[in-house]
N, C-alpha and C positions, 0 to 999 in steps of 0.2 A: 423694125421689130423682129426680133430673135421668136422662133416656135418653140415653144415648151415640149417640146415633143413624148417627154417622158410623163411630164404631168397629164397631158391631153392624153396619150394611150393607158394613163393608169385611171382618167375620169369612166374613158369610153369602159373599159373593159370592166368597171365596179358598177354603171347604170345595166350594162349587160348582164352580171352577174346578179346583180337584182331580181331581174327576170326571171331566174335561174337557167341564162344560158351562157355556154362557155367556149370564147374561140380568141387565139393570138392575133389580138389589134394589130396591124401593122399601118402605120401612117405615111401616107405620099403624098409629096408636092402638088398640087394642082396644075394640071397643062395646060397653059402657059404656067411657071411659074411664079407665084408672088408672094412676098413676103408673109403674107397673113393669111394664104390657105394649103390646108392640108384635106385631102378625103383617105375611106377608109372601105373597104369591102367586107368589111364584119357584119354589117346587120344585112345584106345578101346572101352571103354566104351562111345568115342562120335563118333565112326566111322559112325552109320546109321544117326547121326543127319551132318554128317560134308557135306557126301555123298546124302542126302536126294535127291536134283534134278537128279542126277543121278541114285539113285535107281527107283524114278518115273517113269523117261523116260525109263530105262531096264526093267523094268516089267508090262508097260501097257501091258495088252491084253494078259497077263500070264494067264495061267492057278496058282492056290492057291500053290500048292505044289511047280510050277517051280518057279513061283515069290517068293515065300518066301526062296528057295533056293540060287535064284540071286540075294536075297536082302542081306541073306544071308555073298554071297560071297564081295559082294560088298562093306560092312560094314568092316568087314574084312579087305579087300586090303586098305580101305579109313584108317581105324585105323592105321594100319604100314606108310603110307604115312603121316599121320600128326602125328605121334610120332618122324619120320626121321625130317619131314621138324619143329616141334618145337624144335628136338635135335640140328639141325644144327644153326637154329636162336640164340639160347640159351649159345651153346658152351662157347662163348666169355665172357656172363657175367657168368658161372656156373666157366671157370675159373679162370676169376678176383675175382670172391667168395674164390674160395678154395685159391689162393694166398693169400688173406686177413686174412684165418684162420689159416694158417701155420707163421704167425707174431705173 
């Protein structure tokens, strides 16, 4: 089975945009290799922007080092949470994609 590569970074990139957040999907092979996975560092790399009111409100009145830590963390946790909730959104058309490319 061939990756739709285009179709998939234009799904990821319009459930992101939803959100109203905005960053270049860029999709890579999974290591090892296999025909039917790709990952993607987008919804990490928007974890501080996705989390933002949240990070605010956890680290008013922080000292620099603990705030930047719980900003930190917070980024983090926000990133797997919208990488989960775009995977789960997505599912459905990622595999009426891959059915279409197996015809």
């Amino acid at each position: 089975m061939r990756i739709a590569y285009q179709e998939l970074t234009a799904a990821v990139s319009s459930a992101l945009e939803q959100r109203g957040l905005t960053v270049r999907v860029q999709l890579q092979p999974i290591d090892p290799p296999r025909p039917w996975g790709v990952t993607s560092s987008a919804c990490f790399t928007l974890g501080a922007q996705y989390a933002a009111a949240e990070i605010e409100a956890a680290t008013a009145g922080l000292d620099k080092k603990a705030a930047k830590d719980t900003a930190g963390k917070l980024a983090r946790e926000a990133g797997i949470k919208l990488a989960q909730e775009t995977a789960e959104e997505l599912e459905e058309g990622v595999n009426r994609i891959a059915q279409f490319e197996e015809n």
